[in-house]
Structure formats: structure tokens, C-alpha cells
C-alpha positions in Angstrom: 46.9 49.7 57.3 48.7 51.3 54.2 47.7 53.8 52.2 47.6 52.8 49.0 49.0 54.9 46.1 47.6 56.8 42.8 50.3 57.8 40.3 49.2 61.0 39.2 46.8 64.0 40.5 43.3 64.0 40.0 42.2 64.4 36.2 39.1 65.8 34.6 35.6 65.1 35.6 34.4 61.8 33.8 30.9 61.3 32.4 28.1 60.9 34.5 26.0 57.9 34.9 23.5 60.1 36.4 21.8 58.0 39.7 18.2 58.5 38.7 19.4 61.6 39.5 17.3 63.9 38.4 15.6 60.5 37.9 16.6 58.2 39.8 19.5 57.0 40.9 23.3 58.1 40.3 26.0 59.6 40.9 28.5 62.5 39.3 32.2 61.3 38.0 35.3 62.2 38.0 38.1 60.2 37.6 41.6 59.9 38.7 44.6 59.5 36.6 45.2 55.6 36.3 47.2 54.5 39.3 50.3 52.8 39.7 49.6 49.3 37.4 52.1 47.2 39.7 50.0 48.2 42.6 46.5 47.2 40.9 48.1 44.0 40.2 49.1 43.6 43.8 45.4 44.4 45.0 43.5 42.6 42.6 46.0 38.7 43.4 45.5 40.2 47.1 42.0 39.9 46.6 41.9 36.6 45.4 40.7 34.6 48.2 38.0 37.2 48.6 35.4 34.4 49.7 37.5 33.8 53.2 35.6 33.7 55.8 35.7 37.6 58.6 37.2 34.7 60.8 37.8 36.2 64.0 37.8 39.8 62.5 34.8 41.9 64.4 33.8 44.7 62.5 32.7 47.1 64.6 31.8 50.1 62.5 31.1 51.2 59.1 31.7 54.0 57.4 29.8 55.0 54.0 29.8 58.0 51.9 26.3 58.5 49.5 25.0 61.2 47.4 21.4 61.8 47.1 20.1 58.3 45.9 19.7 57.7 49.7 16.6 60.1 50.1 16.5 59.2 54.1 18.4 61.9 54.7 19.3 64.5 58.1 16.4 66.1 57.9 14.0 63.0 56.8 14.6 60.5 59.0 18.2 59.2 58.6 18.8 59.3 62.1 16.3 56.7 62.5 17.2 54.7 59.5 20.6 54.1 61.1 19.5 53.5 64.8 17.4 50.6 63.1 20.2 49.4 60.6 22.4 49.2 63.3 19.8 47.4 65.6 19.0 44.4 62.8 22.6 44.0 61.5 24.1 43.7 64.9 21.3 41.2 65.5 22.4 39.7 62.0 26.3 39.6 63.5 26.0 38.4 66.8 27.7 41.7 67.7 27.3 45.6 67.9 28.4 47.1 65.2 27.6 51.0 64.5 26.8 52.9 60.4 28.6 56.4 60.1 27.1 58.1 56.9 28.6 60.8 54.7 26.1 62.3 52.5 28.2 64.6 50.1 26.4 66.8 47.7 24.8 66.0 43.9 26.6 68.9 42.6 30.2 67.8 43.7 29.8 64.5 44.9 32.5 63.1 42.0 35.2 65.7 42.9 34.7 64.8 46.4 35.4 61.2 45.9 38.4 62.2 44.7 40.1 64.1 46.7 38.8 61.7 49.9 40.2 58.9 48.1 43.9 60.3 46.5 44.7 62.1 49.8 43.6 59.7 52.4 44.1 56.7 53.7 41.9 53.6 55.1 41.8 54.2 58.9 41.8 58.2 58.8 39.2 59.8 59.8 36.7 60.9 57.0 37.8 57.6 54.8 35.2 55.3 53.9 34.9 51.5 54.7 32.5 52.0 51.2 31.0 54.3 49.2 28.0 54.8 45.7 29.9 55.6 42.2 28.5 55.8 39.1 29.7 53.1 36.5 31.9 55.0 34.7 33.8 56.2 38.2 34.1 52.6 38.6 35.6 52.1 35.5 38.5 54.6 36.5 38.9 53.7 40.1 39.4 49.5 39.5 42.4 50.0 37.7 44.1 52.3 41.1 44.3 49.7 43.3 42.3 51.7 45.5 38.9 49.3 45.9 38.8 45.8 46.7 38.1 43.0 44.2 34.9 41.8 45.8 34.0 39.1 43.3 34.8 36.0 45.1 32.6 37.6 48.4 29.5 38.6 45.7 30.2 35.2 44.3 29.3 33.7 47.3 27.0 36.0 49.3 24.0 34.8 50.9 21.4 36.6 48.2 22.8 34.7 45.3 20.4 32.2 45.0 17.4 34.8 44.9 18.8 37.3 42.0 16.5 37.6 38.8 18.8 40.1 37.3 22.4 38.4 37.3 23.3 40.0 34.2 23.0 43.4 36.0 26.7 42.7 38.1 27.9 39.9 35.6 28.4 43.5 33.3 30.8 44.7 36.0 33.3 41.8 35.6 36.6 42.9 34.4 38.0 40.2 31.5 39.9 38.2 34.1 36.8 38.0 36.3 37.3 40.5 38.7 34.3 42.7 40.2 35.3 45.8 42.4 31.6 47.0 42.2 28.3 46.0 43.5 25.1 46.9 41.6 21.6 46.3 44.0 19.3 47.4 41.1 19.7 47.8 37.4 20.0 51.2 36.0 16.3 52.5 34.5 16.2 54.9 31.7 13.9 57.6 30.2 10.5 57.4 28.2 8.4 60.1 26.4 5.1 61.4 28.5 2.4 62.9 26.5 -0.4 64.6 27.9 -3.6 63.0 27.9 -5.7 66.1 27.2 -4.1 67.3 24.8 -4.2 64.2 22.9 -7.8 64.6 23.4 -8.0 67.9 21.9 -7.0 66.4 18.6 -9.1 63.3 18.6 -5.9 61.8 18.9 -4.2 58.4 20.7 -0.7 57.3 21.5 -1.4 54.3 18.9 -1.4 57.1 16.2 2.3 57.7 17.0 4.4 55.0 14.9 7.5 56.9 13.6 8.9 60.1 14.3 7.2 62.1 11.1 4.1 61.1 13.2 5.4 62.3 16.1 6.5 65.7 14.8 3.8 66.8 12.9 1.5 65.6 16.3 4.0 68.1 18.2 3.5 70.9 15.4 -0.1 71.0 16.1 0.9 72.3 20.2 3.6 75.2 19.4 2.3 78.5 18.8 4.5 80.8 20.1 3.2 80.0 23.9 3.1 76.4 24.0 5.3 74.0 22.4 5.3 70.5 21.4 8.4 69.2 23.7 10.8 70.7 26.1 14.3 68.8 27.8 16.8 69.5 29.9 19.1 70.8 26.9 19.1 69.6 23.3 21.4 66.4 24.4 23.0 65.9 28.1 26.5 65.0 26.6 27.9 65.5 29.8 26.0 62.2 31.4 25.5 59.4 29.9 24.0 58.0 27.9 23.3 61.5 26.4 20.6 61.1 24.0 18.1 60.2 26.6 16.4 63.4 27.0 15.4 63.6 23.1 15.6 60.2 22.4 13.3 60.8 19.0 15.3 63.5 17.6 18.6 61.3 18.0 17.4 58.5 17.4 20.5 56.3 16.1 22.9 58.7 17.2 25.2 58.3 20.0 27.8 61.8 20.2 30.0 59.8 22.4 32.9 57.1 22.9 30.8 53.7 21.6 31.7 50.4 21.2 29.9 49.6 17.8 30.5 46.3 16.3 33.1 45.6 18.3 35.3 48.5 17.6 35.3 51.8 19.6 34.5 55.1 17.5 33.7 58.8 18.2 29.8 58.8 17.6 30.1 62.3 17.5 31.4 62.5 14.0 29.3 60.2 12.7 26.8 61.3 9.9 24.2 59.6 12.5 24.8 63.0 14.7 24.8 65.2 11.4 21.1 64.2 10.9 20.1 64.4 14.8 21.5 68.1 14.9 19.4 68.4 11.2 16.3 67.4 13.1 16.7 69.5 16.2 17.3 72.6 13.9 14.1 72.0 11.9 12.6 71.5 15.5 14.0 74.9 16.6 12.4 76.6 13.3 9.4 75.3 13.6 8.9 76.7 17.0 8.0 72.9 18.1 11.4 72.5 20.7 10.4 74.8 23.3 13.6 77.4 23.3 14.1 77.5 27.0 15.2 74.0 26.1 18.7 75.1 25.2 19.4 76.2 28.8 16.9 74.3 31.2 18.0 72.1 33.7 16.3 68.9 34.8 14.2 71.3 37.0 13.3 73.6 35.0 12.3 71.5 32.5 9.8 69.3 34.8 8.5 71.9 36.5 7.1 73.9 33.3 5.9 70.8 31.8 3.5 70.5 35.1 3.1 74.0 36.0 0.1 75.1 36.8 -0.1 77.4 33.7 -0.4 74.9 30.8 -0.7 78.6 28.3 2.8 78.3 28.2 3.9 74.8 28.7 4.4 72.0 26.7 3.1 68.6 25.1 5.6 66.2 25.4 8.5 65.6 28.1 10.6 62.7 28.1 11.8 61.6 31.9 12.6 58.8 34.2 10.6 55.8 33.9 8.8 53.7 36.9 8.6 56.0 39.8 8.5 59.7 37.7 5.0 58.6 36.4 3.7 58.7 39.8 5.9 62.0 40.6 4.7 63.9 37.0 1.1 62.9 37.8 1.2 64.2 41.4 2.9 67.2 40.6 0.0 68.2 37.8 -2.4 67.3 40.6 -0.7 69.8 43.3 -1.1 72.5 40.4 -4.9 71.3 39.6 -3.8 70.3 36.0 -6.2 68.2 34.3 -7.6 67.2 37.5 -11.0 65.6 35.7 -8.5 62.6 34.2 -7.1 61.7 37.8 -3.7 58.9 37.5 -4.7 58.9 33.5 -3.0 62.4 33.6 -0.3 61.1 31.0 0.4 58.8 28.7 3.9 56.6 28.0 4.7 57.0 23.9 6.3 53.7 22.9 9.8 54.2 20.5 9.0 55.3 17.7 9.8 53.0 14.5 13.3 54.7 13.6 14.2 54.2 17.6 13.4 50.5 17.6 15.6 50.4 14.0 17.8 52.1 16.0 18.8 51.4 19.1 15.8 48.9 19.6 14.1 50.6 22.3 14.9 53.6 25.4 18.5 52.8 26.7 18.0 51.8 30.0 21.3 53.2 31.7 24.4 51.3 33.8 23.3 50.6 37.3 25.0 53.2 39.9 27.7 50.7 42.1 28.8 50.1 45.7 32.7 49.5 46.0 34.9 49.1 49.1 37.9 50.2 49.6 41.1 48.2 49.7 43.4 48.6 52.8 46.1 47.0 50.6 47.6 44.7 53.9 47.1 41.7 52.2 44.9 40.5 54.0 40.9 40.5 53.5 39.5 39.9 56.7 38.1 43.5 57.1 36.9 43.7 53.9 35.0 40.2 53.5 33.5 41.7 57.1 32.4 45.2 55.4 30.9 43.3 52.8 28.7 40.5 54.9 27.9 43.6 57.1 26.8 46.0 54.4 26.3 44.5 50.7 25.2 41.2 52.1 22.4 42.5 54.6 21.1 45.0 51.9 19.2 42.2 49.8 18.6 40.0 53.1 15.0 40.3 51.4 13.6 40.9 54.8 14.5 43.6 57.3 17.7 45.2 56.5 16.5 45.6 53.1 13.3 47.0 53.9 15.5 49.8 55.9 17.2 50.3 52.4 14.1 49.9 50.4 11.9 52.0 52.0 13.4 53.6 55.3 12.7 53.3 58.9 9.5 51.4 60.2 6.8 54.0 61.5 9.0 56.5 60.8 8.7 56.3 56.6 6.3 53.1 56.6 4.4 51.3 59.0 2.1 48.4 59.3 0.0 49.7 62.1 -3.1 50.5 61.6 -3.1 54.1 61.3 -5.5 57.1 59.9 -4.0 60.5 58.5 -4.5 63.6 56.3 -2.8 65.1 53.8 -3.4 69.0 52.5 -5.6 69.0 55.7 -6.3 72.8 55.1 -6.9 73.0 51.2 -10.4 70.9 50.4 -9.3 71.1 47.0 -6.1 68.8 47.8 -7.1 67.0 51.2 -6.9 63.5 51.1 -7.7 61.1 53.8 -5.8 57.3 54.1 -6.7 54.7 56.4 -4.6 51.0 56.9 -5.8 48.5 58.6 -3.3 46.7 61.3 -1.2 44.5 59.7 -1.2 46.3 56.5 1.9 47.9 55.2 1.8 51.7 53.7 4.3 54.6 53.5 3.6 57.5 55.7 3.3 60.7 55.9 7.1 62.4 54.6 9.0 63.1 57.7 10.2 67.0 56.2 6.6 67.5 54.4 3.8 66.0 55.9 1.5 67.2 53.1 3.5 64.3 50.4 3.8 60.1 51.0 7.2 59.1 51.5 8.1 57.1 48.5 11.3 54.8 48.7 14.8 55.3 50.8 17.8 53.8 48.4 16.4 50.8 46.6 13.6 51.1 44.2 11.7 47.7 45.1 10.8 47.2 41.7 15.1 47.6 40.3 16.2 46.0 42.4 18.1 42.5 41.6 16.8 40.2 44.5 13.2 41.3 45.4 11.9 41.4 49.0 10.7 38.1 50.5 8.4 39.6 53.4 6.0 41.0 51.6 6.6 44.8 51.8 5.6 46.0 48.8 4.4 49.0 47.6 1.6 48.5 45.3 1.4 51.7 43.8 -0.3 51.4 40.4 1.6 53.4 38.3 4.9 53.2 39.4 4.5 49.5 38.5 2.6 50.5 35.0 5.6 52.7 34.6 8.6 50.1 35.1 6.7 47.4 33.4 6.5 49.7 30.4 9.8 50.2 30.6 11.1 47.1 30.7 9.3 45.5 27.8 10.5 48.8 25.8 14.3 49.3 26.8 17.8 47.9 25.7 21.1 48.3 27.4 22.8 51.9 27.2 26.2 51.4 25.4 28.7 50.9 27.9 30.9 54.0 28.7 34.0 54.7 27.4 36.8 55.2 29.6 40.7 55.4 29.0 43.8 57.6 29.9 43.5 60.6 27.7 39.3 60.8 27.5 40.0 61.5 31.5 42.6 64.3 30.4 40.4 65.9 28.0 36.3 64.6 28.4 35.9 68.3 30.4 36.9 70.1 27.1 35.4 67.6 24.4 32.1 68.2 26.4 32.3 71.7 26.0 33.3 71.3 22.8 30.2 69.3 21.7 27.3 71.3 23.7 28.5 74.3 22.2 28.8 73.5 18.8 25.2 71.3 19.3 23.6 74.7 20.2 24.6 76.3 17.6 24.2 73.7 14.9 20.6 73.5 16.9 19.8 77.5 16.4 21.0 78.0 13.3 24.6 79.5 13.8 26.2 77.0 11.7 25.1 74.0 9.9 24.9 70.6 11.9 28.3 69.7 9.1 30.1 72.4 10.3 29.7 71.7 13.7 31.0 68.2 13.3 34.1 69.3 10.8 35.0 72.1 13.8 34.9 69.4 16.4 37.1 67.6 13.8 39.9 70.1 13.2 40.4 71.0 16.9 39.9 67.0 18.8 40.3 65.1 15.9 43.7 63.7 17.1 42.7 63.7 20.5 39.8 61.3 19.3 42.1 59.3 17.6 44.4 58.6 20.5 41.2 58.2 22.4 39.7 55.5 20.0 43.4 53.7 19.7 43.5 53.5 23.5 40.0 52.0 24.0 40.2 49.6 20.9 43.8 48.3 22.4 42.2 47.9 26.1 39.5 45.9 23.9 42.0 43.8 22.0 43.9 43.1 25.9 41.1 41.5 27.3 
């Protein structure tokens, strides 16, 4: 097998299509400098006949490298989760075949990538067979000749005929029809959580909330000093996209990134759209309503003072992760004895307010994070047709395998014996007793904290593109309230920009943009002057940026 060459060194870290990272599911980028385009031409005809049958090829190993999207991990039951992958697929295959994972790190996973992929080679030890990007990573990798054009073998794979979400890897298509990446699930997004008592202290409901004067004079009514009406995890996440979905009100039509808008590609950030959104955030900061720890909270941070256990200092609104987070934000105010008289009716989902839906039309619900394999670049696509039926294939089997993926190991992270435990077995304020009948499935007891349920492995049952056939589901209430709200309130995210010289430079232009957004936020300078700075010192680097991105728009 050949190693397969990249032009130029590893560039700047891309944008992130966070994996529901903090919320769910995602993972870091960074990019490397576009490859050699002979060789990418070379891979992608190589990868023609990507349908052709393993043949007599016998795969017998795997090796993947994940970030933290797969949550069965060393110390929660991953050994398990591979002893029973490898037990169902090599039932599925007729022959043994083993899973090796690498689990790399949130917080570097991107620059790890990188340097596995530019300074090894298919064979070597520590290379992967395939591996989770984010859809902007993809975006820079399919044009290195590096992963495998899989669309012939996704065309074709057994779980076609049960997809409800085709669009989801239709998006991934390149204009001549080729598909390096794999989406299982679509992406999910964030929604605005508003606490129930609160509300209540006001005589107030969440129908009282139409437009975003509503909202803000609702949110002046919670700051004094101690509490505030909202916190986030900074005043926009302009390093991972899509950006605005933090503070979705205050942005509202903004976007202060690379769009495509109308069918040509401009710098969002110097639109007048942002001028206003920094406008409203600086009113917010005044008014004491944007809780000021805002400017340098992380995801954390954020979360955990919104459900902390001392409500004198926390805050009104939070806007999160949709679907699973409602069950996580609720639990998390029960462990801290926070409004423990409402039970699950703890919070409340705001829909868009009216200049959102004028907007945007509803929460952007994000890109889908991606599987890819890599391309051994013989020519020949045996092995990777056979990484693919072993792996990609098996993962929406709807049945076993993707239970394993869905939820973990049986009677290790669910069972469907019938079983009795306790959870908080010494606090009578927390203990809670469950009981399952045989026959009836349930998630355990978590394998590293005994006192929590386990709640899902990789796939979230309810994302995911071609639903379970056996059954399995987990019925939790609000998790399905949550991504049902969701999905009749979201639009697509904007699809991320990527080209040449936004690699070079996103690293400073991000810099760039938070700092001047801080200040424009606190009052430093006006939101105009942060805009006419970013202006004199990128403007020609946005240019060239925008000309490179419309021209790969006019190529296809």
C-alpha cells in the first residue's frame, strides 16, 4: 500500500462543527493545505467502482480513531462494547474480524488528525482504516486524496432502503457526485430553556414571548446585580460553527462568518446585520441583563451556573443542545434540589422569536459530524468496500450492531432482564428505585457512576438516519419532547465555508472577530468600529477568501 501525498504542511485550525460537543455530537477541525490536485483526481476515478464487491478480500481488523461522541469509553465499558461488536460483526461476516479504537482528546482531536494523517501511511501502525471528522474537516480532507470516495458503496449499502433522512448524506456529495463522508445522524442544534419558576414569579408563559422586545424586557425583569436574565458560553462561538447558536436572539439574522447567501459567498461579518447584533449585545451588557461572566465562560461554566444549586446568582435563560440536554438540564437542577416541586416541568423550550423566524426561519440545526475512510491509493478498492460493509454498513443494521452503537454493550449499559436497582442509595432526598420486568429493555446503572442512567453510546436513536428495527428504544419523555421541538422549529445551518486562504488565516480572523465582538459588546468601541477595524486589517484577505469560494461555486 502507498502512502498517499499532501502538498504542503499542515495549515491553521478550521472551524468547528462542534459534535454535540458540548452538546452533542462533533468534532474539532483543522485542516490541511489542499493536496496535490493530480493525486485527488487519481483517488476519486480510482474510487469509481466503489460498489465492487470485498470479493475474496477478508478483512480481518479495523482500526478507528473517535473523539468523545463515542461516550463508551475505557473507563465505561468500551472494553465490552468491542468484545460484543466484534462478536455480531464476525457473525455478520462469516469470519473473525477484531475493532482497534483510538479515542483522541476533544481539545486536540483536529490537530491530531492531522498529523496521523500527513505523516503516515495506510498500513503503519497508529493509521486508521476510518475515523469521525467534523463537516468542515471533511470539506478540507476530500480534496487530498487522502479518504476514499465511498459513494458508490453508501449508494448501495444494505440500510438504504430504510433511511428517513436522505437529505442528511445527499448534502455531502461533491458536484460530480462524489461522497467521501458518511453521516449516521443529522446534526441537531440549540434552543432557548427558560425556567419554569421564574416564569411563574411573573405570572408569566412562554406564549407571552413573540419577538425579541418581549423577550428582553421578560429578561430585564431577572438581572439585578446577582441574577441575570441569560448567560452563554461567550457572546458568539465564532470559532465553531455555526456561531450564532449560543445567542441566537441577540443575532438573530446575523451570520459573522463565510456564507453562501443568495447564491454568492460573502463575509457576514461586515455586514450591517452584525453591526446591529453587537448593538444588541451592548445594550444587553448595559442593562445588566447578559450575565458578564458570559464574556469568558465556557460551555461548562455556563451550564453549570445556570443549574447550580444557588439560583441567588444564576440566571433566567440558557440556550443549549436540543433533544437529549433537556433531560441533562433537568437532572442536573434535580441533583442540586432546584425547583424540585415542578419535577421534568423544570424548564421550558422558548420557540424563535418573530425576528428569528424572519430571519433565519427557525434554530440552525448544524452539519451532521461524518465517518470517512481512508484511501490506500493502490487502485484497488477491495479493502475499502470491506471496511465499509464491516463498519458503516453494520452501524444502521437496525438490529444488533447498531444497538452496540446506539446505546452500548448489552447488560453492561442496557439490558432486557429483568432487573431491580438504586440510585443515590444513601441520600433519601435523591434515592430512586427502578424496576424492569424480563423482556423489557432499560439503560442501567452508568458503568463509572453508578448513582446516573447511562444515556446513549454514539448514535442518538432519535438523529439518527435509519431508526432501529428491534425495538430498542428509549422512551424517555423529554428527550423525545426535546427533539420533536426541535425539529418542527429548526432550518439548516449555512453550509461552512472552506477554501485555500480561509485555512491559512481562519486562526487569526477568529481572533480577530472575538476580540473586537468583546469589546464592541462592553463598550470599548462601537459595534461600527469593530467592523471598520476588522475591515482595514482582513479586508483583502476577505476578498481573496470570498473570490476563492465564489469561483469553487462557479466550478461546480
Amino acid at each position: 500500500m502507498k502512502k498517499k501525498l499532501v502538498s504542503a504542511v499542515i495549515a491553521a485550525s478550521m472551524v468547528a462543527g462542534l459534535l454535540a460537543g458540548c452538546g452533542s455530537t462533533g468534532a474539532d477541525t483543522a485542516a490541511p493545505a489542499a493536496g496535490d490536485a493530480g493525486a485527488t483526481k487519481e483517488s476519486a476515478a480510482a474510487s469509481g467502482d466503489a460498489a465492487a464487491a470485498s470479493g475474496d478480500f477478508q478483512l480481518d481488523n479495523v482500526n478507528i480513531i473517535v473523539d468523545g461522541t463515542l461516550t463508551a469509553t475505557v473507563d465505561s465499558g468500551q472494553a465490552e462494547f468491542v468484545q460484543q461488536w466484534e462478536a455480531a460483526v464476525s457473525e455478520k461476516l462469516g469470519h473473525p474480524i477484531t475493532l482497534n479504537i483510538t479515542q483522541l482528546d476533544h481539545s486536540d482531536y483536529s490537530g491530531t488528525v492531522s498529523r496521523t494523517l500527513t505523516t503516515g501511511a495506510p498500513g503503519e501502525e497508529g493509521y486508521p482504516d476510518a475515523l469521525i471528522m467534523s463537516a468542515t474537516m471533511l470539506r478540507q480532507y476530500q480534496t487530498t486524496g487522502l479518504l476514499w470516495n465511498l459513494s458508490d458503496a453508501y449508494d448501495n449499502a444494505e440500510f438504504q432502503s430504510r433511511i428517513i433522512y436522505p437529505e442528511v448524506n445527499q448534502n455531502l456529495k461533491t458536484a460530480d457526485g462524489a461522497q467521501y463522508g458518511f453521516s449516521p445522524t443529522y446534526g441537531n442544534g440549540c434552543v432557548t430553556y427558560l425556567k419554569q419558576s421564574w416564569l411563574d414569579k411573573e405570572g408569566k408563559t412562554v406564549d407571552d414571548i413573540k419577538t425579541f422586545n418581549d423577550y428582553y424586557e421578560l429578561l430585564k425583569k431577572y438581572s439585578d446585580g446577582k441574577t441575570y436574565g441569560v448567560i452563554a458560553a461567550g457572546y458568539g462561538k465564532l470559532d465553531e460553527a455555526p456561531f450564532i447558536n449560543y445567542m441566537p436572539e441577540w443575532w438573530q439574522g446575523a451570520y459573522p462568518s463565510f456564507y453562501e447567501k443568495d447564491g454568492t459567498w460573502v463575509d457576514g461579518f461586515t455586514e450591517q446585520a452584525t453591526i446591529d447584533a453587537l448593538a444588541r449585545l451592548h445594550q444587553g451588557y448595559v442593562d445588566g441583563i447578559i450575565d458578564p461572566d458570559t464574556e469568558e465562560a465556557g460551555t461548562k461554566q455556563a451550564r453549570e451556573k445556570f443549574f447550580s444549586n444557588d439560583q441567588s446568582t444564576s440566571e433566567f435563560a440558557f440556550t443549549y443542545w436540543a433533544g437529549q440536554w433537556l433531560r441533562n438540564l433537568t437532572d442536573n437542577m434535580s441533583k442540586n434540589e432546584v425547583d424540585d416541586d415542578l419535577g421534568d416541568k423544570r424548564l421550558v423550550q422558548l420557540p424563535p422569536v418573530q425576528e428569528i423566524k424572519d430571519t433565519w426561519g427557525g434554530y440552525l440545526n448544524r452539519e451532521a459530524p461524518v465517518w470517512v475512510i481512508t484511501d490506500d491509493g493502490d487502485g484497488d478498492n477491495t479493502r475499502e468496500q470491506a471496511i465499509f460493509d464491516a463498519l458503516f454498513d453494520t452501524m444502521l443494521d437496525g438490529d444488533k450492531v447498531q444497538t452496540l452503537w446506539t446505546y452500548g454493550a448489552e447488560d453492561v449499559h442496557w439490558s432486557v432482564k429483568a432487573e431491580t436497582f438504586t440510585t443515590n442509595a444513601d441520600d433519601p432526598d435523591k434515592k430512586k428505585d427502578y424496576e424492569y420486568a424480563d423482556g423489557e429493555f432499560h439503560l442501567k446503572q452508568s458503568p463509572n457512576d453508578p448513582d446516573t442512567i447511562w444515556k446513549k453510546n454514539h448514535l442518538d436513536p432519535v438523529l439518527v438516519i435509519a431508526p432501529l428495527t428491534n425495538g430498542y428504544t428509549d422512551n424517555d419523555p423529554l428527550v423525545q419532547e426535546g427533539n420533536k421541538f426541535f425539529l418542527a422549529n429548526c432550518v439548516d445551518a449555512p453550509a461552512a465555508a472552506s477554501s485555500e486562504t480561509l485555512t491559512a488565516n481562519n486562526e487569526d480572523l477568529t481572533t480577530e472577530k472575538t476580540t473586537l465582538m468583546n469589546k464592541a459588546v462592553v463598550g470599548e468601541i462601537t459595534p461600527e468600529e469593530a467592523v471598520q477595524t476588522y475591515i482595514d486589517d482582513f479586508g483583502d484577505i476577505s476578498a481573496t477568501i470570498i473570490e476563492e469560494l465564489n469561483a469553487q461555486s462557479a466550478a461546480q
